[in-house]
C-alpha positions as CSV (number, residue, x, y, z in Angstrom):
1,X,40.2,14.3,-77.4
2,X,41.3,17.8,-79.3
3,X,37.4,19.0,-80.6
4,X,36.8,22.6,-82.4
5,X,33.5,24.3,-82.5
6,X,32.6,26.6,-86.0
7,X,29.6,28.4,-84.6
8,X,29.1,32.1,-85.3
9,X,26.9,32.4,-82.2
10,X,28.7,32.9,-78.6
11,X,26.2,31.7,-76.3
12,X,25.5,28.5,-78.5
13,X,29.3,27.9,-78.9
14,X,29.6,28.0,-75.2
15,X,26.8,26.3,-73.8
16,X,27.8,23.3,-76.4
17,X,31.8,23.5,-75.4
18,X,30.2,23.3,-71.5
19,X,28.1,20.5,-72.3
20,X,31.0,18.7,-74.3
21,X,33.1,19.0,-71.1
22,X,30.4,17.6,-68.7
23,X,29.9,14.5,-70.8
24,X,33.8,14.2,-70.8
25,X,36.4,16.1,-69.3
26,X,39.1,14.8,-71.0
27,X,37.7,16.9,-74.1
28,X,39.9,19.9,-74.7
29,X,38.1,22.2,-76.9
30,X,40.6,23.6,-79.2
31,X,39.1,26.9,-80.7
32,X,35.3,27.9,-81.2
33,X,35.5,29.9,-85.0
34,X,32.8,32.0,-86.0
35,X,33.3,32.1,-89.6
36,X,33.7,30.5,-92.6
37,X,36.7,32.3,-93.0
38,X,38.2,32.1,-89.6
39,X,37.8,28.1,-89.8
40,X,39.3,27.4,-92.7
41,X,42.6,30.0,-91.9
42,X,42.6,27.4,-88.6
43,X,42.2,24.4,-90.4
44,X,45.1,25.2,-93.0
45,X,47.3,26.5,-90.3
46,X,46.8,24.0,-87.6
47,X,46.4,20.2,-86.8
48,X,43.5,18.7,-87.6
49,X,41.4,18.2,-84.5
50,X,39.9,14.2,-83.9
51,X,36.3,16.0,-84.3
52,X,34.5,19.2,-85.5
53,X,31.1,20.5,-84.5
54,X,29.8,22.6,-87.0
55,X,26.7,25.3,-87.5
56,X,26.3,25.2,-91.1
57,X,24.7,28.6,-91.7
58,X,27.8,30.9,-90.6
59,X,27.5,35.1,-91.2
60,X,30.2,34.6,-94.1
61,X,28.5,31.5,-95.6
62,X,27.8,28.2,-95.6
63,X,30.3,25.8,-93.9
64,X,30.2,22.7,-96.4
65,X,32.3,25.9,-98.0
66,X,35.0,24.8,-95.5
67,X,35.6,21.3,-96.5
68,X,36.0,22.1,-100.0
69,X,38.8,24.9,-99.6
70,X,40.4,22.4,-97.0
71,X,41.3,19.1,-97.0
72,X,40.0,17.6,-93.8
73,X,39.9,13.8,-93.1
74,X,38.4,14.5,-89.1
75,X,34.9,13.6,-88.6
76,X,32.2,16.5,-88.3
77,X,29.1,16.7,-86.5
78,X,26.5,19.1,-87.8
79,X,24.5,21.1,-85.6
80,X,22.0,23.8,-87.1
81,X,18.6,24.8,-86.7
82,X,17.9,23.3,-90.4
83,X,17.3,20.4,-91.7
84,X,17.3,21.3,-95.4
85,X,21.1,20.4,-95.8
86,X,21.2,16.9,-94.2
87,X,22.1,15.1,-97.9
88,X,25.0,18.0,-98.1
89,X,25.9,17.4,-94.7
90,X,26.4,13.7,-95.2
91,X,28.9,14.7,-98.2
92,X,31.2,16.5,-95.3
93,X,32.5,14.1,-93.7
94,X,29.6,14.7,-91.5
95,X,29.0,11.7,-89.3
96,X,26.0,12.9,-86.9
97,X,23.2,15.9,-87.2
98,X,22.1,18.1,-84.6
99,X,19.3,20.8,-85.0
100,X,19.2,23.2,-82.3
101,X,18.2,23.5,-79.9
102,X,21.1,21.3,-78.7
103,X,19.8,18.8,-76.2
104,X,22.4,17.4,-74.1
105,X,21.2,14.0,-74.6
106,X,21.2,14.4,-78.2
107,X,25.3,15.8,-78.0
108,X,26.3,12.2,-75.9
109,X,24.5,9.9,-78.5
110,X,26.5,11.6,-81.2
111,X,30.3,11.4,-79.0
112,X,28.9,7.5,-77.8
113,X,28.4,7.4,-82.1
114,X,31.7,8.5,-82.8
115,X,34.0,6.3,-80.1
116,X,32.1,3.3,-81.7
117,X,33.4,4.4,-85.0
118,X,36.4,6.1,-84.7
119,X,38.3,3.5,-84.6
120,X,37.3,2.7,-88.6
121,X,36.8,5.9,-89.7
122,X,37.9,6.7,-93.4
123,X,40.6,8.7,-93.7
124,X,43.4,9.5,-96.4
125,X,46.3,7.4,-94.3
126,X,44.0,4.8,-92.5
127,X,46.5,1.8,-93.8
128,X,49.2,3.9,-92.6
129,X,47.6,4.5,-88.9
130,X,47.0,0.4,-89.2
131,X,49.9,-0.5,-89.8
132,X,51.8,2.2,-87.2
133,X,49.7,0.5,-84.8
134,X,50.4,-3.0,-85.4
135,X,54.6,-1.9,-85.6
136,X,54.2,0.0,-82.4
137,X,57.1,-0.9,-79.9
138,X,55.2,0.9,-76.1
139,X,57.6,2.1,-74.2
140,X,59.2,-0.6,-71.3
141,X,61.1,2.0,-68.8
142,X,61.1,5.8,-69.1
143,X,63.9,8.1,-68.1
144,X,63.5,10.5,-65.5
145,X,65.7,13.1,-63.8
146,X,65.8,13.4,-60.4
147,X,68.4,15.0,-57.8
148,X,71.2,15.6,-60.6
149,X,70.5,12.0,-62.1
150,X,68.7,10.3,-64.7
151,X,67.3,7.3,-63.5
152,X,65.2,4.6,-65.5
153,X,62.2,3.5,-64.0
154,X,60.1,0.8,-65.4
155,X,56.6,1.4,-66.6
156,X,55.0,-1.8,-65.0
157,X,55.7,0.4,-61.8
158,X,54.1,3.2,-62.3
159,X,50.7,3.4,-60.9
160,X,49.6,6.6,-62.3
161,X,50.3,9.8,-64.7
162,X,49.0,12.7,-62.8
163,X,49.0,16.3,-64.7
164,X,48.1,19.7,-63.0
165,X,49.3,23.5,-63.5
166,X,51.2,22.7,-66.3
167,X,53.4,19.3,-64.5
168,X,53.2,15.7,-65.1
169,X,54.4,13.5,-63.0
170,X,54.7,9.6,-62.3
171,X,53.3,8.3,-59.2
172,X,55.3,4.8,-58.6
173,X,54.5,1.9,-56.2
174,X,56.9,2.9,-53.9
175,X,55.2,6.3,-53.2
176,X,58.4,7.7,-54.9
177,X,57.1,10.6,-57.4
178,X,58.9,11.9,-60.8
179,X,58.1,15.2,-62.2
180,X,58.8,14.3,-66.3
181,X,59.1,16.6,-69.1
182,X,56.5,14.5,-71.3
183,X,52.7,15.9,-71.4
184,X,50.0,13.6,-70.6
185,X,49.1,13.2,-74.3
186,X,52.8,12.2,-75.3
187,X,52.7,9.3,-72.4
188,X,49.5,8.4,-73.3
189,X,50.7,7.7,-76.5
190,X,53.9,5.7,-75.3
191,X,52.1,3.6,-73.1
192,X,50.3,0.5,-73.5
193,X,46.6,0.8,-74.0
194,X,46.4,-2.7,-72.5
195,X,48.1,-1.9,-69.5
196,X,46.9,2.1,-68.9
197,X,43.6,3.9,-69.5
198,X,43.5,7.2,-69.6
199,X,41.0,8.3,-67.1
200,X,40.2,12.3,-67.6
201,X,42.4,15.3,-68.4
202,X,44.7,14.3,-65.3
203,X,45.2,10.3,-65.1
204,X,46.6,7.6,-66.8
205,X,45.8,4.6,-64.4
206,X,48.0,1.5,-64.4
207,X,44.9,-1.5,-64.4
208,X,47.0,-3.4,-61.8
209,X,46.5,-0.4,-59.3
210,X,42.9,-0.6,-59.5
211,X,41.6,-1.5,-56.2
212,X,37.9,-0.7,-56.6
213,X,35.2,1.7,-58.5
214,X,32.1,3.2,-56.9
215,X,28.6,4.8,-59.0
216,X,29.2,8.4,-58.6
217,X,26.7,11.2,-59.2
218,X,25.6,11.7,-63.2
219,X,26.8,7.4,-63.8
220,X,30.7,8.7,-63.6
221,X,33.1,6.4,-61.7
222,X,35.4,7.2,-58.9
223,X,38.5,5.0,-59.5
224,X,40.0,3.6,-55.9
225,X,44.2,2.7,-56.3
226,X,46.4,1.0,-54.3
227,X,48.6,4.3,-54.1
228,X,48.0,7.3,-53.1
229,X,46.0,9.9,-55.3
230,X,46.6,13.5,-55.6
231,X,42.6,14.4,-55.8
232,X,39.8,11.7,-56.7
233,X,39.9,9.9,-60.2
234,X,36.6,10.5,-61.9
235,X,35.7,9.0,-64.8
236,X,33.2,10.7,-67.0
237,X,29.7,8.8,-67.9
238,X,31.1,8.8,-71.5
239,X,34.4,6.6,-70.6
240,X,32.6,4.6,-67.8
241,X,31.6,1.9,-70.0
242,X,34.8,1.8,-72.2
243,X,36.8,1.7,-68.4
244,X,34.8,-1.2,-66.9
245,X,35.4,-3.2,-70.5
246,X,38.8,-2.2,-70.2
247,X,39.2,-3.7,-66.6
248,X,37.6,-7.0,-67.8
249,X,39.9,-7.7,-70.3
């Protein structure tokens, strides 16, 4: 999940992109912007992220200043040490509240709050998204290079999607691996959500590999396959209950 933080104080920005990334590490924090200025030059120059976390008192103003100079239809989480601008926050798109200090405890309740919603969020082209979704043909076999020939392999053979230093690569049931020019995020995309879950930053898991899952420490998972794995799967304590759901279906 692609987050920004708009926080004009360094230690608070970091200490809550740290804590974002212990709940999950699938979370890529995209940018931490410090101003009013700074985030909206971001906004109008850049995708819109699938979540914000906002101070709302910023050096150059106040942030609600933000949303009306940009257009944003992504979801944004409050966090200041005020709690005079809740009813203006709740104008902003603004789907959680934090005053600060930021507990931890408070920052997973408000990401647990936003996965139960996100799917029904309001936003500008939600019948479009629907409908794209409904439409959506996964992808059946991929192509993949490999010794001076492109070979198709089918999906329902892959066990995992593994990415690390800047390589993806399918790891099949026949221990064969494929280095493929797609990123995690674009397979992730073209592969079915009923058959693959994507586990952290560096698996996709195929549910049909999934030999067993232990407790592990902080209530994450450790996902055992019936292939190899290049380091343990971990899922974070914010996917674990999504992943056992997932398994059950």
């Amino acid at each position: 999940m692609n987050v920004i933080i708009i926080e004009d104080e360094p230690r608070t920005a970091n200490d809550l992109k740290a804590t974002l990334v212990s709940l999950d590490n699938s979370i890529n924090v995209l940018a931490i912007l410090p101003s009013v200025s700074t985030a909206t030059a971001w906004l109008q120059n850049n995708p819109a992220p699938e979540l914000i976390f906002s101070d709302i008192q910023l050096g150059d103003g106040l942030s609600f200043e933000i949303f009306k100079e940009v257009q944003i239809n992504s979801p944004v989480i409050f966090c200041t040490a005020f709690d005079e601008y809740a009813i203006d926050a709740f104008e902003s798109n603004s789907i959680d509240y934090l005053l600060k200090p930021i507990e931890e405890e408070r920052v997973e309740k408000s990401l647990q709050k936003y996965d139960r919603i996100k799917g029904h969020y309001s936003t500008a082209n939600n019948l479009e998204k629907a409908i794209s979704q409904l439409t959506r043909q996964y992808k059946q076999s991929l192509l993949v290079n490999y010794r001076e020939k492109i070979i198709p392999v089918k999906v329902t053979d892959i066990c995992l999607v593994y990415a690390a230093n800047g390589l993806v690569s399918l790891h099949m049931g026949n221990k064969q691996q494929y280095t493929v020019q797609y990123t995690i995020e674009q397979l992730e995309n073209m592969l079915n959500p009923q058959h693959f879950f994507r586990a952290n930053r560096q698996f996709i898991i195929n549910r049909d590999t999934v030999q067993n899952i232990e407790h592990y420490f902080n209530r994450r998972l450790v996902v055992h396959t019936a292939c190899p794995t290049p380091e343990t799967i971990i899922v974070s304590r914010l996917k674990a209950n999504d992943f056992l759901r997932w398994i059950e279906q």
